[in-house]
C-alpha positions in Angstrom: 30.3 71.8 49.8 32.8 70.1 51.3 36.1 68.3 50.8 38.2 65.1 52.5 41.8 65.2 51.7 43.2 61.3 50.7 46.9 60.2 49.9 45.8 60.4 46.2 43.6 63.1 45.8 40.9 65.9 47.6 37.4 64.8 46.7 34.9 67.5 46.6 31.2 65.8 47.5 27.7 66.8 48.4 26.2 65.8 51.6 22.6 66.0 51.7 19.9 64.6 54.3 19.7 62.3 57.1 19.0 58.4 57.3 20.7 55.2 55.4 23.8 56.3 53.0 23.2 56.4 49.4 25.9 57.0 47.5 25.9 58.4 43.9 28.5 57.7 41.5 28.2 59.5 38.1 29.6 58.9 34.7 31.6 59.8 32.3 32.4 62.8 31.4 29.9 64.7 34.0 30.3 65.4 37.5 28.5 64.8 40.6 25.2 67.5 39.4 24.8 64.6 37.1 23.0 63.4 40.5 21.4 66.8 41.2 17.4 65.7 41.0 18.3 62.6 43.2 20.3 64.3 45.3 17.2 67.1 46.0 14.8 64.4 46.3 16.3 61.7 48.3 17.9 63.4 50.4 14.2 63.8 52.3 14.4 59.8 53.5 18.2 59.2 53.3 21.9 60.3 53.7 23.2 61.3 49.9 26.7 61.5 48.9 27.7 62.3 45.8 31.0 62.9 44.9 33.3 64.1 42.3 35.0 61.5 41.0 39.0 62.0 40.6 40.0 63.8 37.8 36.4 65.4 36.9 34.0 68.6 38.3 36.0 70.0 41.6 38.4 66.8 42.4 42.0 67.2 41.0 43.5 64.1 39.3 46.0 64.2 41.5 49.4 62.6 41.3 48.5 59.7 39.0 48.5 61.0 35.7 48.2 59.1 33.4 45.1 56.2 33.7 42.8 56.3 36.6 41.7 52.4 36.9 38.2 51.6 38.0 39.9 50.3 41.5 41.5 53.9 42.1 38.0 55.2 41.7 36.8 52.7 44.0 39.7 53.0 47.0 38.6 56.8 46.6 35.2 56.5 47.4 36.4 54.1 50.5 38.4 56.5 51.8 35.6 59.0 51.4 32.8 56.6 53.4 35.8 56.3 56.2 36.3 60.0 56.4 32.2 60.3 56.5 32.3 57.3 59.3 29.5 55.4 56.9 30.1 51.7 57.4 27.7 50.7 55.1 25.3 51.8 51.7 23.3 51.6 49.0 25.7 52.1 46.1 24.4 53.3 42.8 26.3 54.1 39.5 25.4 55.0 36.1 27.5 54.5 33.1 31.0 54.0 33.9 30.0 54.7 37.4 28.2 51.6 37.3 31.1 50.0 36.5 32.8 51.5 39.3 30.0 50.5 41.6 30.7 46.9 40.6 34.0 47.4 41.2 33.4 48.4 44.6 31.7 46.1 45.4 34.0 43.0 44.4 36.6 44.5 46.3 34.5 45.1 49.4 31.0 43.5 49.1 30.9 44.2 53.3 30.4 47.9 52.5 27.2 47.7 49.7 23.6 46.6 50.9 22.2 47.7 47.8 22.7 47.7 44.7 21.5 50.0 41.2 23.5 49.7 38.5 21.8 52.4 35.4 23.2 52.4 31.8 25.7 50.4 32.1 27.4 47.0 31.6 30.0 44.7 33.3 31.8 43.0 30.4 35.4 43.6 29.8 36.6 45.8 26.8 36.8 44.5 23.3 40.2 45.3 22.0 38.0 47.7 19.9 36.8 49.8 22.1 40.2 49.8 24.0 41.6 50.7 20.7 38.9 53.5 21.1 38.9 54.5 24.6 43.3 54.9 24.4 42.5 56.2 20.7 39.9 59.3 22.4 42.1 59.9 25.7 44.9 60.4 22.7 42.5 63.2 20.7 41.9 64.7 24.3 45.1 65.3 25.8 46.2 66.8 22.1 43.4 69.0 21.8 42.2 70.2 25.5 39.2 71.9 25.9 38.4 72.6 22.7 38.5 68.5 22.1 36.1 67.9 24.7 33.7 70.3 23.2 33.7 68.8 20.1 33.4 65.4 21.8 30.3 67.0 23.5 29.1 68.4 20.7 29.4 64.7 18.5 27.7 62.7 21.2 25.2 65.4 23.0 22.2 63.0 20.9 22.9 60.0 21.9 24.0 61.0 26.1 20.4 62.4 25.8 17.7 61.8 23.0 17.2 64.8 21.0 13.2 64.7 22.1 14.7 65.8 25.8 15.6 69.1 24.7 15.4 70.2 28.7 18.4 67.8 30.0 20.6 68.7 27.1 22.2 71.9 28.5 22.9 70.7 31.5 24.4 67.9 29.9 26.5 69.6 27.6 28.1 72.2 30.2 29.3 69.0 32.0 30.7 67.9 29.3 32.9 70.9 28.4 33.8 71.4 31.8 35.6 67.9 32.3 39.0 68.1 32.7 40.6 66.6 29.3 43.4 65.2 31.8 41.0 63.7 33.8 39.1 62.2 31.2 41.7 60.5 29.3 43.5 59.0 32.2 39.6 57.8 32.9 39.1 56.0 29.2 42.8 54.4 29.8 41.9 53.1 33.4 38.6 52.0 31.8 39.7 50.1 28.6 41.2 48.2 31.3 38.6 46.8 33.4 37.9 43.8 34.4 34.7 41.0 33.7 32.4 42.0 36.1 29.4 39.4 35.5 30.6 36.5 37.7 31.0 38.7 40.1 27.1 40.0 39.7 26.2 36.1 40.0 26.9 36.5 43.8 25.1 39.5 45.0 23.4 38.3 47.8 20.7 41.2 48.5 18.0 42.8 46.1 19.6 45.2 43.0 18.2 47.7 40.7 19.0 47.4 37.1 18.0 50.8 35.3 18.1 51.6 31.5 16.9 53.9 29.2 14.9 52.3 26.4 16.5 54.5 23.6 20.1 54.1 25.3 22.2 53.0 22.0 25.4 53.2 24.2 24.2 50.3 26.7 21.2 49.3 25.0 18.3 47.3 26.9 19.6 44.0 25.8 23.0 44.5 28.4 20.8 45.7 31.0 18.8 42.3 30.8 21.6 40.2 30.5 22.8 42.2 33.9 19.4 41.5 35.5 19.6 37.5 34.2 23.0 37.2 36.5 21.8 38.7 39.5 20.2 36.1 41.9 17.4 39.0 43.1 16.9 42.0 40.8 14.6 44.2 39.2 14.7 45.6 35.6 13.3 48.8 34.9 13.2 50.2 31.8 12.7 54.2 31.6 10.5 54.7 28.5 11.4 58.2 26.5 14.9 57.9 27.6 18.5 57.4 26.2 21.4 57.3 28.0 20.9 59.5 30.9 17.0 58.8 32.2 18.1 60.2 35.6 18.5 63.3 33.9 16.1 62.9 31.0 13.0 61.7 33.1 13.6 62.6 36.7 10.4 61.4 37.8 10.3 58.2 36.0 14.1 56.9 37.3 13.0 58.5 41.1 9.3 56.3 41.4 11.6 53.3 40.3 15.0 54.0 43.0 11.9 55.3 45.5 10.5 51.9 45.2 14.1 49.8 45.6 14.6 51.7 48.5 11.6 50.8 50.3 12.3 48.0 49.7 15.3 47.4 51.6 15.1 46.2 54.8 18.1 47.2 57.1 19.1 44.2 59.2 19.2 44.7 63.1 
């Protein structure tokens, strides 16, 4: 697998297939395998990159230390569609990846033709949850690895329901593996973002909104006030699934994204 060197960082990436881009972005705290039975399956009809994202599986932090905004993250995975010569793509993100994906696309909305945005949502932090998010990246730097186990270990249930007892490992070994540095300069960057839904209100082509119906982190209700503010969307819900239905029901989240994609119609 290879990598593309940037100013800020080297991000490591799978390139699979032939045909239009689709881009993967993954969440948090997992790493581009998060992407591994859409990367197999897809990659049959289309072109599909997924990356590391700074800071977590095989891409160093690099020299920003301390918070890694949602724009950085975004800029990165510019740079990486230069370097790949991809002009345009259908962008999706899960989770904070979503978030990303949104962020991408109000910085460059030139770059995205499509659009699916899965377990997650585009309101700004509370100043709870960035009381949390700075409050966890706090616990993570002090503790290392053996803080992101326990992390993994607290939230395992609700990532994935407890009935999906074959995702789990998987899940759990991402998990671990995340770089605690990474991570915390990730919640920082995040507890930071920005109000995504007028931005949604302006997506001019047809978007994906995915959830899992047992998802108590971004339960259905944000995933059908995402799907009110897009002017052309779909909403799928992925029954038997909580946070990750990508993972948790392969089959289920692919006959949804298989059907999007058909239904995009490149312009000539």
């Amino acid at each position: 697998m290879p990598d593309i060197r940037t100013l800020a960082t080297e991000i490591h990436y799978e390139d699979k297939g032939e045909g239009p881009a689709l881009l993967l972005v993954h969440g948090h705290p997992f790493d581009h395998t998060m992407w591994q039975p859409q990367i197999d399956r897809f990659s049959a009809t289309h072109r599909v990159i997924a990356p590391d994202l700074r800071g977590y599986g095989r891409t160093p932090l690099g020299a920003r230390q301390d918070k890694t905004g949602l724009g950085d993250f975004a800029e990165d995975l510019i740079d990486l569609l230069d370097a790949l010569r991809i002009d345009d793509c259908v962008l999706a993100g899960l989770s904070m990846g979503g978030q990303i994906a949104m962020e991408l696309y109000r910085r460059h909305p030139e770059r995205i033709r499509g659009l699916v945005l899965a377990d997650t949502f585009p309101a700004a932090e509370t100043d709870e949850g960035k009381a949390a998010r700075n409050a966890m990246a706090d616990r993570l730097l002090a503790g290392g690895a053996q803080a992101a186990r326990e992390y993994a270990d607290e939230v395992l249930d609700r990532m994935v329901a407890p009935y999906n007892t074959h995702a789990a490992p998987h899940v759990h070994r991402m998990m671990c593996a995340t770089d605690p540095a990474g991570a915390a300069a990730a919640l920082r960057g995040r507890a930071e973002r920005p109000d995504y839904r007028e931005t949604l209100t302006k997506v001019p082509f047809p978007a994906l909104v995915v959830v899992g119906r047992d998802d108590s982190y971004t339960p259905v209700a944000d995933a059908e006030d995402m799907h009110a503010l897009l002017p052309h969307s779909t909403l799928a819900v992925i029954e038997e699934a909580a946070h990750l239905p990508n993972l948790e029901r392969p089959d289920d989240f692919d006959a949804v994204l298989e059907n999007y994609l058909r239904s995009l119609v490149r312009p000539n």
